[in-house]
TILOMAR-258981 format. One record per residue (C-alpha): residue number from 1; residue in three letters; x, y, z. Coordinates in Angstrom, 1 decimal, padded with zeros to 4 digits, m for minus. Each point is the difference from the previous one (the first is absolute). Last residue first. Example, Ala and Ser with C-alpha at 12.3 -4.5 7.8 and 13.67 -1.06 7.14 Angstrom:
<marlos>
+-----+------+--------+--------+--------+
|  nr | rest |      X |      Y |      Z |
+-----+------+--------+--------+--------+
|   2 |  Ser |  013.7 | m001.1 |  007.1 |
|   1 |  Ala | m001.4 | m003.4 |  000.7 |
+-----+------+--------+--------+--------+
</marlos>
This chain:
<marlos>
+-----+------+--------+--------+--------+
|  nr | rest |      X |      Y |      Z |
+-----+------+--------+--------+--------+
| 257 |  Unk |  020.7 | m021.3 | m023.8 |
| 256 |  Unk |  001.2 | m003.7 |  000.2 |
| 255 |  Unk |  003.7 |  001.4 | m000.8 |
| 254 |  Unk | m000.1 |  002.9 |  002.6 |
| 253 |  Unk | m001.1 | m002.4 |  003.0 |
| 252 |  Unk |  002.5 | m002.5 | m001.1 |
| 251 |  Unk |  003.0 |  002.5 |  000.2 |
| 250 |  Unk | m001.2 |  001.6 |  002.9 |
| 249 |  Unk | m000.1 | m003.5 |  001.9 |
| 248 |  Unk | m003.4 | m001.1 |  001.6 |
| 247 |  Unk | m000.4 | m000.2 |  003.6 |
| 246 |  Unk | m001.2 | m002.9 |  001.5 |
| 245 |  Unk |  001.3 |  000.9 |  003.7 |
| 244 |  Unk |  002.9 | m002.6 |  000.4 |
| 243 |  Unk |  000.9 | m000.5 | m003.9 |
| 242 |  Unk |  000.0 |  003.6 | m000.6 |
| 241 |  Unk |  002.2 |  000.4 |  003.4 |
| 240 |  Unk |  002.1 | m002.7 | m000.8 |
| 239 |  Unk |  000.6 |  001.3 | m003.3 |
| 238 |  Unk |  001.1 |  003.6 |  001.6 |
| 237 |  Unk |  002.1 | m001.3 |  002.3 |
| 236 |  Unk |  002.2 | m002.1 | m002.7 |
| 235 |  Unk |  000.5 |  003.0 | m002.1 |
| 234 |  Unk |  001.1 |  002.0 |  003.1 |
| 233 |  Unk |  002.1 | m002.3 |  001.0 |
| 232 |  Unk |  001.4 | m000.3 | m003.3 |
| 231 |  Unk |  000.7 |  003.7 |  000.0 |
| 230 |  Unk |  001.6 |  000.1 |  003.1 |
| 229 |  Unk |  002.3 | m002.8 | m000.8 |
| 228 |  Unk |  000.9 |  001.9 | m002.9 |
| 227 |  Unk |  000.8 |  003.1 |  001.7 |
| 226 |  Unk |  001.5 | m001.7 |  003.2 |
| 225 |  Unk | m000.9 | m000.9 |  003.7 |
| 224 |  Unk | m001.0 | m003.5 | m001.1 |
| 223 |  Unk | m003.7 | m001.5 |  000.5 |
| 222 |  Unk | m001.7 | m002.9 |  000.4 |
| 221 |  Unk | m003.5 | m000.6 | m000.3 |
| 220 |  Unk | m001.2 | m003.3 |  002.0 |
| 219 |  Unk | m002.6 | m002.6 | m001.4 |
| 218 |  Unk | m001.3 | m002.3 |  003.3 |
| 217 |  Unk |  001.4 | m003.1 |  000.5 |
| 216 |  Unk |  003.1 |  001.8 |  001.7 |
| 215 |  Unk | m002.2 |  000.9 |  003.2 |
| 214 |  Unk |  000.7 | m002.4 |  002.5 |
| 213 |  Unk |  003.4 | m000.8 | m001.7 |
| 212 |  Unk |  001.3 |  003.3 |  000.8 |
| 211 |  Unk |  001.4 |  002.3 | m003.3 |
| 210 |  Unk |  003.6 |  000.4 |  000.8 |
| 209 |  Unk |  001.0 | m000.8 | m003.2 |
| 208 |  Unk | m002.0 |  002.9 | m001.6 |
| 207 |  Unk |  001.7 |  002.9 |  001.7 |
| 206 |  Unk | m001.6 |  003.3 | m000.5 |
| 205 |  Unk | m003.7 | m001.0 |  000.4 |
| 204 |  Unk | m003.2 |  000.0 | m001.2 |
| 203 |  Unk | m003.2 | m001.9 |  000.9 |
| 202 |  Unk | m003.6 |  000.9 | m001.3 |
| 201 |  Unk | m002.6 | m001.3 |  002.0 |
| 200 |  Unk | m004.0 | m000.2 | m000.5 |
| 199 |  Unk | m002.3 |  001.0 |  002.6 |
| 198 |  Unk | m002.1 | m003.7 |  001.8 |
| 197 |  Unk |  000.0 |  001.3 |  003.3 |
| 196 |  Unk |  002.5 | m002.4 |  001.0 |
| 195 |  Unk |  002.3 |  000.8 | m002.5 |
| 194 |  Unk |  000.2 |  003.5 |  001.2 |
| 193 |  Unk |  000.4 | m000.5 |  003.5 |
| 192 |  Unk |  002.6 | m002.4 | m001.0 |
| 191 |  Unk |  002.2 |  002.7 | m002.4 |
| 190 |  Unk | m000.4 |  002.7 |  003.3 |
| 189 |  Unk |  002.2 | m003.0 |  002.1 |
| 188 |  Unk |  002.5 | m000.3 | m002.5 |
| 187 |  Unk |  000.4 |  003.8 | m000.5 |
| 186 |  Unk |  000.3 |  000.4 |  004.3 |
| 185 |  Unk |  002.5 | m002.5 | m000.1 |
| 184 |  Unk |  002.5 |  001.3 | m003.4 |
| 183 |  Unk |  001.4 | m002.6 | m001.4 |
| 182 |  Unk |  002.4 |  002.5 | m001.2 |
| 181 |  Unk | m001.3 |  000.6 | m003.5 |
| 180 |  Unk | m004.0 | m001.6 |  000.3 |
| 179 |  Unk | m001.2 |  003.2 | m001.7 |
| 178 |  Unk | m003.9 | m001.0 |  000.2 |
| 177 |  Unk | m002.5 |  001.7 | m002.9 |
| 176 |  Unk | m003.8 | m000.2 |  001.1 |
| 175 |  Unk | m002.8 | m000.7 | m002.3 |
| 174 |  Unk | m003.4 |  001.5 |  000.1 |
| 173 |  Unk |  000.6 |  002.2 |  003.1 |
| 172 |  Unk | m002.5 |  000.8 |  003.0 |
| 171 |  Unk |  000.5 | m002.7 |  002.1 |
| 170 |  Unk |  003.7 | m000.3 | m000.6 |
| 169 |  Unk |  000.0 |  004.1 |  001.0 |
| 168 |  Unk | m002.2 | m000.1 |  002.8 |
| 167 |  Unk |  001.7 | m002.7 |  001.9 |
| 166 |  Unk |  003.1 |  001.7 | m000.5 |
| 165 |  Unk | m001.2 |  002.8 |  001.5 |
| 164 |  Unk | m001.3 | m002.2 |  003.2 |
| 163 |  Unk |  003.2 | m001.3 | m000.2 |
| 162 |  Unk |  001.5 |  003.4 |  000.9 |
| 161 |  Unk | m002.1 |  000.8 |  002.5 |
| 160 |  Unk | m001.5 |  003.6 |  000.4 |
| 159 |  Unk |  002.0 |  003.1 | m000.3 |
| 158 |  Unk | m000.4 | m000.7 | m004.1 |
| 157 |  Unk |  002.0 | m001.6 | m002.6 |
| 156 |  Unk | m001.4 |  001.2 | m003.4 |
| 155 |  Unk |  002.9 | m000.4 | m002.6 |
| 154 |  Unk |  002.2 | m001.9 |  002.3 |
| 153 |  Unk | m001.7 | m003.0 | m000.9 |
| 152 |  Unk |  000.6 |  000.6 | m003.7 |
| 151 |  Unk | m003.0 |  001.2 | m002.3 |
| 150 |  Unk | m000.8 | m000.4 | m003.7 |
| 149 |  Unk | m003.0 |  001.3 | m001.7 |
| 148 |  Unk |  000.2 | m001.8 | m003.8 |
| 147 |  Unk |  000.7 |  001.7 | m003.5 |
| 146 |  Unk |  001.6 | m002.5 | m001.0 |
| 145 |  Unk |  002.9 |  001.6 | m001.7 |
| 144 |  Unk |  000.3 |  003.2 |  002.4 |
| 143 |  Unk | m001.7 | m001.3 |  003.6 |
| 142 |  Unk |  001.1 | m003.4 |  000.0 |
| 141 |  Unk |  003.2 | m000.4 | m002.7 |
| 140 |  Unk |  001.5 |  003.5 |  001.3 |
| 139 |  Unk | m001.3 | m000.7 |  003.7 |
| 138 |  Unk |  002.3 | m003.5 |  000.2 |
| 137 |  Unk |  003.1 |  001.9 | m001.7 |
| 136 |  Unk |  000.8 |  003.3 |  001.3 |
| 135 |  Unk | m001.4 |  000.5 |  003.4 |
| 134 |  Unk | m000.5 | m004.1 |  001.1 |
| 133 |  Unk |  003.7 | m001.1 | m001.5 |
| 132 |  Unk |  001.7 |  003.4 |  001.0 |
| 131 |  Unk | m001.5 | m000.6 |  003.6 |
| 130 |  Unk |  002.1 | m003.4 |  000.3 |
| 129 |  Unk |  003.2 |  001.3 |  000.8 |
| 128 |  Unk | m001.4 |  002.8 |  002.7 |
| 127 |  Unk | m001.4 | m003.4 |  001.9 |
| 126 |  Unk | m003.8 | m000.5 |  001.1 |
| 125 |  Unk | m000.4 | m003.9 | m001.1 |
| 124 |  Unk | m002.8 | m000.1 | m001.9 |
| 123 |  Unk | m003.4 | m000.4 | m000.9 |
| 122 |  Unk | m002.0 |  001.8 | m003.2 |
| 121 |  Unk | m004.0 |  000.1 | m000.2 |
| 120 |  Unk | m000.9 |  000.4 | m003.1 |
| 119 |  Unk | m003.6 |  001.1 | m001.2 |
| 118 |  Unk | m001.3 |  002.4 |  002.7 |
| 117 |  Unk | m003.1 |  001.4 |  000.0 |
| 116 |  Unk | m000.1 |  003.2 |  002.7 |
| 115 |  Unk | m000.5 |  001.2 |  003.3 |
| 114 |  Unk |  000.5 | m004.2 |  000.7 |
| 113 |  Unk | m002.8 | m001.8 |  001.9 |
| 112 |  Unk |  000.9 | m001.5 |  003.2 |
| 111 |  Unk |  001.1 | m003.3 |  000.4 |
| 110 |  Unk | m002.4 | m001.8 |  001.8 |
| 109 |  Unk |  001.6 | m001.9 |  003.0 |
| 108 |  Unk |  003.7 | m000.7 |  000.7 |
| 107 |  Unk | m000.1 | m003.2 |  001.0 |
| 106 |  Unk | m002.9 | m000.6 | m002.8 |
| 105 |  Unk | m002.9 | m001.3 |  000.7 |
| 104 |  Unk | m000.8 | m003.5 | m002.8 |
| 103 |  Unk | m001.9 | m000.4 | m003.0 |
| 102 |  Unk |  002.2 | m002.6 | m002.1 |
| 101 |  Unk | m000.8 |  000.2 | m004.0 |
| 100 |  Unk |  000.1 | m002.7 | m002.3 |
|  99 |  Unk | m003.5 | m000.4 | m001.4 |
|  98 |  Unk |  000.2 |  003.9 | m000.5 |
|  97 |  Unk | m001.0 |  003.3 |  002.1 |
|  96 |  Unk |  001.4 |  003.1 | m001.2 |
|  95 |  Unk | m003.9 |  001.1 | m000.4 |
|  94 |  Unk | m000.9 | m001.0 |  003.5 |
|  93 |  Unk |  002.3 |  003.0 |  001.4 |
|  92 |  Unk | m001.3 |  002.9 | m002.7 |
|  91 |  Unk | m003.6 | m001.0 |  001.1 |
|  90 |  Unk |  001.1 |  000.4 |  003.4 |
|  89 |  Unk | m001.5 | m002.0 |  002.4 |
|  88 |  Unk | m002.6 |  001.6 |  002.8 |
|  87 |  Unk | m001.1 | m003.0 |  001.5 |
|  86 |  Unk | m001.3 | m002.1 | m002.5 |
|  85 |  Unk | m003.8 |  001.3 |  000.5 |
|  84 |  Unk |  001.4 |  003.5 | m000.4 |
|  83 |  Unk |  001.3 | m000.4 | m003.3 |
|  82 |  Unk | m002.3 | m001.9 | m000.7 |
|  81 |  Unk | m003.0 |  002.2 |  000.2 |
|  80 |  Unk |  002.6 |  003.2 | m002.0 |
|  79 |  Unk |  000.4 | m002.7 | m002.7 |
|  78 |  Unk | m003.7 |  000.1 | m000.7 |
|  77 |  Unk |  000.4 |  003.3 | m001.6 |
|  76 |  Unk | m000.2 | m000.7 | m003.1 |
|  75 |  Unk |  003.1 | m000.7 | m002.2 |
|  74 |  Unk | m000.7 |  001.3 | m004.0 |
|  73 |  Unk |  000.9 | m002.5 | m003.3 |
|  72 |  Unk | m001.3 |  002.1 | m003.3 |
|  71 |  Unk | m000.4 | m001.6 | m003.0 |
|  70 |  Unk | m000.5 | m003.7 | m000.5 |
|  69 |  Unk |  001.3 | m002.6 |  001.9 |
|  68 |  Unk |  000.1 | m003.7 | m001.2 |
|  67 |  Unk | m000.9 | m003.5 |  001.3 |
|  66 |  Unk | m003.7 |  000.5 | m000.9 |
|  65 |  Unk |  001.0 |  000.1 | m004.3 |
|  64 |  Unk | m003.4 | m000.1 | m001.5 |
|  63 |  Unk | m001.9 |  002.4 |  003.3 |
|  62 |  Unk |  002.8 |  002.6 | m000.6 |
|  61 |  Unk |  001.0 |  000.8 |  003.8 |
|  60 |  Unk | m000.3 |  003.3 |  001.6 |
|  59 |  Unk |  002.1 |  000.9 |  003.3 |
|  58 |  Unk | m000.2 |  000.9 |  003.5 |
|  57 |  Unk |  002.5 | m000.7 |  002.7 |
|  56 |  Unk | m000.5 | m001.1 |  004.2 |
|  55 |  Unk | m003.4 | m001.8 | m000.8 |
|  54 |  Unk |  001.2 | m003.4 |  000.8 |
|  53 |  Unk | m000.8 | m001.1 | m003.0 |
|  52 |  Unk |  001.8 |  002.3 | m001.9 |
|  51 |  Unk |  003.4 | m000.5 |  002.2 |
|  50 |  Unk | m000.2 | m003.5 | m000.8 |
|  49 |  Unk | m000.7 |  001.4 | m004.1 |
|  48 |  Unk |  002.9 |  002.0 |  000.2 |
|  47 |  Unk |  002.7 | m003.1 |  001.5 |
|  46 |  Unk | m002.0 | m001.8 | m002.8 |
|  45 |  Unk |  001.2 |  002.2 | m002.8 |
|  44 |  Unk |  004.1 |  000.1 |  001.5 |
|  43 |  Unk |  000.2 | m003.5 |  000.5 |
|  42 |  Unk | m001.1 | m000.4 | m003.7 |
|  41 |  Unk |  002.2 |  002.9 | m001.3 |
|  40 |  Unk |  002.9 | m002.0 |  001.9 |
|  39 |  Unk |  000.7 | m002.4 | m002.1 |
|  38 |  Unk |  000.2 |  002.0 | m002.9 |
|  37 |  Unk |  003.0 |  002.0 |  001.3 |
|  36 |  Unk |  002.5 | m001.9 | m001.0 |
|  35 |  Unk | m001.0 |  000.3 | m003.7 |
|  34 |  Unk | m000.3 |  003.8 |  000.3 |
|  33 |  Unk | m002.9 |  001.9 | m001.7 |
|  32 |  Unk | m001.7 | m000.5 |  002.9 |
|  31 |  Unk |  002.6 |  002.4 |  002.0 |
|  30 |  Unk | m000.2 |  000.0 |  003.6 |
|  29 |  Unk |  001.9 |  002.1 |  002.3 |
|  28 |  Unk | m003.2 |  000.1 |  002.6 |
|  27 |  Unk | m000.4 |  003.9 | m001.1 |
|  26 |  Unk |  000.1 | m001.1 | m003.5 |
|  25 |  Unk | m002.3 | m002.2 |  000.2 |
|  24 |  Unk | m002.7 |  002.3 |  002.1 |
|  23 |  Unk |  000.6 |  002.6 | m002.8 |
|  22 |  Unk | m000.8 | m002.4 | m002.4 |
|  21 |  Unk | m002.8 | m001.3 |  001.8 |
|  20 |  Unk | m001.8 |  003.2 |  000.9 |
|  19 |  Unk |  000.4 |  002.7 |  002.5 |
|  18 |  Unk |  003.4 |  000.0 |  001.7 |
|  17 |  Unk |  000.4 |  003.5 |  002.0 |
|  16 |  Unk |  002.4 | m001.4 |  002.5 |
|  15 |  Unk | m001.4 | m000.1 |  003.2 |
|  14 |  Unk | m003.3 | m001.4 |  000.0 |
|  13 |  Unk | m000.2 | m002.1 | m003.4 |
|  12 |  Unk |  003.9 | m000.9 |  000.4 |
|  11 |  Unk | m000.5 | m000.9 |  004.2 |
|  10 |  Unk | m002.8 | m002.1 | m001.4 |
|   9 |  Unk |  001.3 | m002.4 | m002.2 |
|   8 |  Unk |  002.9 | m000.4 |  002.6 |
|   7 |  Unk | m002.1 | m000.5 |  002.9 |
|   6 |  Unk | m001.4 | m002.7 | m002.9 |
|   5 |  Unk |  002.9 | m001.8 | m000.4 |
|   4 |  Unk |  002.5 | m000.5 | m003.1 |
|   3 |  Unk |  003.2 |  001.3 |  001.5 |
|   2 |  Unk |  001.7 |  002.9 | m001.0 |
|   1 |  Unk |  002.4 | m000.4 | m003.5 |
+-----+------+--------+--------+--------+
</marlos>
């Protein structure tokens, strides 16, 4: 679900087509129909009637029920005024921004924007033993099950800095996978710049004893080199995904249609 804030109100009504209150719920992840959700419709109705007042979206209101919106929500131009007055912020930018959320420069500056959406971004050591696991196994449950964009690090290195392709990839990814087989350094270091930024972490490994302390609170995948253990790995990756992104299972999709 995004964040309950007007830059993200307004990014929806600007950017992504939403036009009324149901469309505007469902681009926010809201259901009303939902029990857990009914908190929220109240944050949600006075978020749009802040942004009302201050002139920056447009909207009727039935005169019995003030609190409500009725018919068509549009963004005015007003926006474009603070948007300059606040230094040239992107609307995109403010819209991630929550209670808990640390503004800071990054080392390695902006990362820069990927040719392409990318869903999964996949870390790991670069051995011949491993590739089997990323070629045959992690992109058959991404791309082929899920349906997902999946890329390894390797995948779009460029001439430039390495890191800085790294740095790109966590960025841009909605969850990232970590093959911590080998203790890999370079692996561990890639799963910190990921946490930091706030992306989501799948762990897997080979060898499940020798899971590190300083990261065996976390829920690992393991996985065995053989047809069943394969199979179960796959099972297990493709949960975690569904759980990870909110992603409904086939079987559950096909029974509530």
């Amino acid at each position: 679900m995004r964040p309950l804030n007007g830059a993200n109100i307004l990014l929806l009504l600007r950017n992504k087509g939403a036009t009324n209150w149901e469309e505007l719920c469902a681009g926010l992840g809201l259901n009303p129909e939902k029990p857990e959700h009914e908190t929220l419709i109240p944050s949600l109705l006075r978020n749009l009637h802040e942004l009302r007042q201050l002139g920056l979206v447009q909207f009727a209101v039935d005169t019995a029920a003030p609190d409500t919106v009725v018919g068509e929500i549009r963004h005015t131009q007003l926006w474009n005024q603070f948007h300059q007055a606040l230094g040239g912020q992107r609307l995109v930018d403010l819209a991630t921004l929550t209670p808990n959320t640390l503004v800071i420069q990054p080392y390695f500056g902006r990362p820069k924007e990927p040719v392409e959406p990318l869903d999964v971004f996949v870390v790991m050591p670069f051995l011949k033993e491993l590739e089997p696991v990323y070629n045959d196994h992690i992109q058959k449950v991404v791309m082929t099950e899920l349906h997902l964009r999946a890329k390894r690090g390797d995948d779009f290195f460029s001439s430039h800095e390495i890191i800085s392709d790294v740095w790109a990839g966590i960025n841009a990814a909605k969850v990232i996978i970590a093959d911590i087989t080998g203790h890999n350094a370079n692996v561990f270091y890639e799963i910190g710049l990921a946490h930091t930024v706030g992306k989501p972490v799948v762990l897997i490994t080979r060898n499940l004893a020798a899971v590190p302390f300083d990261v065996n609170h976390f829920r690992v995948i393991f996985y065995e080199n053989t047809k069943q253990g394969m199979q179960y790995f796959e099972q297990k990756l493709t949960k975690t995904l569904q759980e990870t992104l909110g992603l409904r299972d086939e079987h559950e999709k096909n029974a509530s249609e």
